[in-house]
C-alpha positions in Angstrom: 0.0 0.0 0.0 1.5 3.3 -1.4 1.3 5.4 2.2 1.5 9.6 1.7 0.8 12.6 4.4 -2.1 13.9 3.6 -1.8 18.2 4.5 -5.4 20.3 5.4 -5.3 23.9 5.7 -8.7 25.5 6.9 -9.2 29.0 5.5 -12.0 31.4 4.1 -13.6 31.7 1.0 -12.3 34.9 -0.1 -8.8 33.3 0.7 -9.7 29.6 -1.3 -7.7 30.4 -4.5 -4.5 32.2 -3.0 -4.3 29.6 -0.3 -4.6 26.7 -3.1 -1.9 28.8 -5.2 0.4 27.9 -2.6 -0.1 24.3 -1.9 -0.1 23.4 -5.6 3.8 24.7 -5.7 4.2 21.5 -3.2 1.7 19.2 -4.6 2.8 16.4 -7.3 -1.0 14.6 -7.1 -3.2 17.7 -6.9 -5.2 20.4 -4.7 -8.4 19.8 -3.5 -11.2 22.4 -2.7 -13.8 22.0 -0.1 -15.9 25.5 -0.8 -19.6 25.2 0.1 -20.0 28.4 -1.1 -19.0 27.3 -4.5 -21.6 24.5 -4.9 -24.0 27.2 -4.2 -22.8 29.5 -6.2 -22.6 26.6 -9.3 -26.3 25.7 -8.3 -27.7 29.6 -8.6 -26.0 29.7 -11.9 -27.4 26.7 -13.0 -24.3 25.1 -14.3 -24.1 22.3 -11.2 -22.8 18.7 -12.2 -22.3 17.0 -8.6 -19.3 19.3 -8.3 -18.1 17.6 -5.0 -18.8 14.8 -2.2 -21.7 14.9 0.1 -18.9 16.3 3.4 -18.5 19.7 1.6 -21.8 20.7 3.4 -20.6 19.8 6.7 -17.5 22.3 6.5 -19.8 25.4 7.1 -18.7 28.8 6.1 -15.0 27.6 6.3 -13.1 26.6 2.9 -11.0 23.0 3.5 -8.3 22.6 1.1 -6.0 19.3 1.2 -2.8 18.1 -1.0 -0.6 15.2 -0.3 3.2 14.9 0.1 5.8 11.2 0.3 6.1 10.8 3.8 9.9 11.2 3.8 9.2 15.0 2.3 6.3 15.5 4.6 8.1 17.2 7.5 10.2 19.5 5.1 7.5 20.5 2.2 5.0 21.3 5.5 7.4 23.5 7.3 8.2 25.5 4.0 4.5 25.8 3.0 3.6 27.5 7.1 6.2 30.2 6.4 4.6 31.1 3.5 1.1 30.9 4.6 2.4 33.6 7.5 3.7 35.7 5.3 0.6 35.4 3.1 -1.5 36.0 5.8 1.1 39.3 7.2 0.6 40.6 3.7 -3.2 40.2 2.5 -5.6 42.7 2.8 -8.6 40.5 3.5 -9.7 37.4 6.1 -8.1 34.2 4.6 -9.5 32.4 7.7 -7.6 30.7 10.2 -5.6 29.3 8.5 -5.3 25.9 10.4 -3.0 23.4 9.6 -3.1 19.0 10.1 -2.0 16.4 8.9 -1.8 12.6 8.4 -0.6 9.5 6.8 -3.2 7.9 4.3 -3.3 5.8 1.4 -2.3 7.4 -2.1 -3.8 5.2 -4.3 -6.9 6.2 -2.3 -6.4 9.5 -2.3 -5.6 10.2 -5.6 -9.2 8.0 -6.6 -11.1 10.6 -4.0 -9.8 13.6 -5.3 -11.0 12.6 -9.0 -14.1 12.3 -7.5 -14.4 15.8 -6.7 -14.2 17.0 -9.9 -17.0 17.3 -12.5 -17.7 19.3 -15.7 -18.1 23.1 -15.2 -20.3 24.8 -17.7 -19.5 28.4 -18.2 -22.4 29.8 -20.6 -20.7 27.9 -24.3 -17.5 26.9 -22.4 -17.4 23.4 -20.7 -13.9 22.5 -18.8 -14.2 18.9 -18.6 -11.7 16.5 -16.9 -10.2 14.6 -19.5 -10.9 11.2 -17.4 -14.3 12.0 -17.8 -16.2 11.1 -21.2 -18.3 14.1 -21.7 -20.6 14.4 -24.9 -21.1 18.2 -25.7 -24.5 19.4 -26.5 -25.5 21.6 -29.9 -23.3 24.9 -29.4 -21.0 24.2 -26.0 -17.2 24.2 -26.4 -15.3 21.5 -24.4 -12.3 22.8 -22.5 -9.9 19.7 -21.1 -8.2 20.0 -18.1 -5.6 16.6 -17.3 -5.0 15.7 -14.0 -2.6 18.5 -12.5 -5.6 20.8 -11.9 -4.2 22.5 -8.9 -3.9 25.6 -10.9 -7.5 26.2 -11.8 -10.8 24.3 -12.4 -13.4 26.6 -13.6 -15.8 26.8 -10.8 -14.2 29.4 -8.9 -16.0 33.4 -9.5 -13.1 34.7 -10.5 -12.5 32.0 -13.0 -16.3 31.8 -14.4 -16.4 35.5 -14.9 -13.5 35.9 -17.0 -15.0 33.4 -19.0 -18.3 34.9 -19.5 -16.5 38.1 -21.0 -14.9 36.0 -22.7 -18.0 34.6 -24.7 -18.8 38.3 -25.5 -15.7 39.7 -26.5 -13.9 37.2 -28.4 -14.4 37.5 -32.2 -12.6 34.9 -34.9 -10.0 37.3 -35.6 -8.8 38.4 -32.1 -5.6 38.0 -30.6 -6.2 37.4 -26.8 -3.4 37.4 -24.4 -3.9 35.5 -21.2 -1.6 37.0 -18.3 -0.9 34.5 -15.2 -2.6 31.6 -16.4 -2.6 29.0 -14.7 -3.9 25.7 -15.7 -4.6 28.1 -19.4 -8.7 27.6 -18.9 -9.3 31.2 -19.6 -6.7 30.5 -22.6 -7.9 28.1 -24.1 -11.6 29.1 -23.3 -10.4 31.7 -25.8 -9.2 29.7 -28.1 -11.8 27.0 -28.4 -14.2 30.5 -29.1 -12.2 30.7 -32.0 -9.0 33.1 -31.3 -6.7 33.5 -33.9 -4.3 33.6 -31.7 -3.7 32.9 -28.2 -0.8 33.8 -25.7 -1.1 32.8 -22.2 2.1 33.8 -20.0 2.8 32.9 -16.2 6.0 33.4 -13.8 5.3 29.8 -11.9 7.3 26.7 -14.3 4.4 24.3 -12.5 2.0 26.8 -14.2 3.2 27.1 -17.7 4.3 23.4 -17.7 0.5 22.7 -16.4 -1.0 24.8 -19.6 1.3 23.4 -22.1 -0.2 20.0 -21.4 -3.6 21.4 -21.1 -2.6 23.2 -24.9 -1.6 20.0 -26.0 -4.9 17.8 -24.3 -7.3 20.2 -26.5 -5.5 19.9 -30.0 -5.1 23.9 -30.3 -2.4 24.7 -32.3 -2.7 28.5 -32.0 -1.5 28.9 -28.4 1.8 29.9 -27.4 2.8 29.4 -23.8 5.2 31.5 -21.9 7.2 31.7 -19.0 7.7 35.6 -18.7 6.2 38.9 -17.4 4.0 39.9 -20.1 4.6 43.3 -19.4 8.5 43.2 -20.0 7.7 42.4 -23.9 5.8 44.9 -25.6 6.0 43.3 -28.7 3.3 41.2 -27.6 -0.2 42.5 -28.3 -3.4 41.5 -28.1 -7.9 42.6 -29.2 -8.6 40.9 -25.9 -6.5 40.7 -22.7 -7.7 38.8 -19.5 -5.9 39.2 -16.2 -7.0 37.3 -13.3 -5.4 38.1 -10.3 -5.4 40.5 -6.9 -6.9 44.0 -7.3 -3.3 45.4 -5.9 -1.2 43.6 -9.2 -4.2 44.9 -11.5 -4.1 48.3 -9.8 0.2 48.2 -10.1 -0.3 46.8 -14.3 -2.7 49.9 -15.2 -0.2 52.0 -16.4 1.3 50.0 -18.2 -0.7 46.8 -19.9 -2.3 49.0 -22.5 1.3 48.9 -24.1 0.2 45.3 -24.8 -3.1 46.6 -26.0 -4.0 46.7 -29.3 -5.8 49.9 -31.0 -10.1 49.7 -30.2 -9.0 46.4 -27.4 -10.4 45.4 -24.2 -9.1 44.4 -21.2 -11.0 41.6 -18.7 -10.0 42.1 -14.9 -10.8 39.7 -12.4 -9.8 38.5 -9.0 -11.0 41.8 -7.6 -12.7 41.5 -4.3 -15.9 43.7 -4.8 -15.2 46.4 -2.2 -12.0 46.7 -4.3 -13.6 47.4 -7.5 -14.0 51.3 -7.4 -9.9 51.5 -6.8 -9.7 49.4 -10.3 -11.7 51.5 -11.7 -9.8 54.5 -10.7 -6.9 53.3 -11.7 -7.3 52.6 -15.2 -9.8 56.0 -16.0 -6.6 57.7 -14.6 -4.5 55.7 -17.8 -6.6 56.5 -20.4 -9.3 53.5 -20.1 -12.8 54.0 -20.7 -15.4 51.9 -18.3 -17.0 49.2 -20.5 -19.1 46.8 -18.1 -18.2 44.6 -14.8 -20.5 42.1 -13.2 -20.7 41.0 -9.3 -20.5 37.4 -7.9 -20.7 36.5 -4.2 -17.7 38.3 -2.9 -15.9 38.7 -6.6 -15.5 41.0 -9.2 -14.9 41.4 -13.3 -14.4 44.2 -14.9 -14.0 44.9 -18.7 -12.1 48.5 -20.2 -11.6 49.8 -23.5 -8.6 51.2 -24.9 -5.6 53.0 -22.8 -2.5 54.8 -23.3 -0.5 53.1 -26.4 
């Protein structure tokens, strides 16, 4: 029996995604996401597939988020991940919960079968990110997204995530270039290319990321998406109709003098990761570079915002 230590860290809602950023730097099989406020977000929208086992109800308000680790790493990969959950924690503007911490040995095989489980297909209006152990037969007019089995980058089901996609489905026309900046797992990628981009570039600073959306590229069959490891914004030669960040409102605030170099003339930019009572300080920042206000939507604690143009 293939033994591991499994970690849990208990935090908030608001905190899920940063939180789960962490762990995935440490985590060979996976992240997993208890979020109750998730499944009830998926239900309202309507786009619910048995997202996750009957025990996320029991966690409550709190968000539970578990990896695993070998055993003979356990002691090593825990110790580095608490010093950067303080400093996380000493550094974030908002609750990211308590941010408790346990452990124990379990059995991998078992593990790595139960956090399959947990993930089902995520429809986002056209755009359905499927697991690709899952055999998933689209209906008339959806788009099939295909995420492999290092998902601990992004899923889908997550606000910040689903929004981006949305805007997206509007603002995506067969002949845009669309430039995807921190990209994770590359949903929001190659969401955009599966609309039919002409172009995609999706750029991250995390290897685990871009080696995580390369195989994503690669499980879809799309041969018009370029992967990066790089800061987007230190290549200006790179431009884009379309160009979706989703990250904290502070990087978005710190790139709005400067992204609309990667902007190309009559583009839009899609912000997310903005924590609502945050979204008035976006918005400020980019009206003060030359952006013009398009449209933004709301969900639970979440923001999205879209802008035109900017200073060239």
């Amino acid at each position: 029996m293939n033994k591991v230590t499994e970690l849990t860290v208990i935090t908030s809602h608001a905190g899920s995604e940063l939180v789960a950023d962490v762990l995935s730097e440490y985590a060979p099989e996976g992240v997993s996401v208890n979020d109750i406020q998730d499944v009830i977000d998926l239900e309202k929208r309507g786009n619910y597939w048995d997202y996750a086992d009957d025990g996320i109800y029991s966690a409550g308000k709190r968000v539970i988020i578990k990896t695993c680790f070998p055993i003979d790493a356990a002691d090593e990969t825990i110790g580095e991940i608490e010093k950067r959950l303080c400093a996380l924690k000493a550094a974030c503007e908002f609750d990211l919960g308590p941010l408790e911490i346990s452990r124990r040995v379990i059995d991998g095989d078992a593990w790595r079968d139960e956090w399959k489980e947990r993930f089902k297909p995520i429809k986002i209006d056209e755009i359905v990110v499927v697991p690709e152990w899952i055999k998933y037969e689209p209906e008339a007019g959806e788009k099939v997204v295909l995420i492999g089995s290092n998902m601990a980058f992004g899923t889908g089901e997550h606000e910040t995530t689903s929004m981006c996609v949305r805007f997206l489905c509007k603002y995506v026309k067969p002949d845009s270039s669309v430039i995807d900046v921190g990209c994770g797992s590359g949903i929001l990628g190659l969401s955009a290319a599966k609309l039919g981009a002409k172009d995609v570039v999706m750029t991250d600073l995390d290897e685990c990321a871009v080696t995580a959306a390369k195989e994503n590229a690669a499980l879809n069959g799309v041969t018009n998406v370029t992967v990066k490891l790089k800061n987007l914004l230190d290549d200006e030669s790179v431009k884009g109709d379309v160009i979706v960040v989703n990250i904290m409102a502070e990087v978005l605030i710190a790139f709005a003098p400067h992204i609309g170099k990667n902007l190309k003339k009559g583009g839009v930019v899609i912000l997310s990761g903005i924590l609502k009572d945050r979204l008035d300080k976006v918005k400020t920042a980019y009206a003060e570079n030359g952006f013009t206000f398009i449209e933004d939507r709301t969900e639970g604690e979440w923001s999205a915002a879209v802008f035109k143009g900017g200073k060239a």
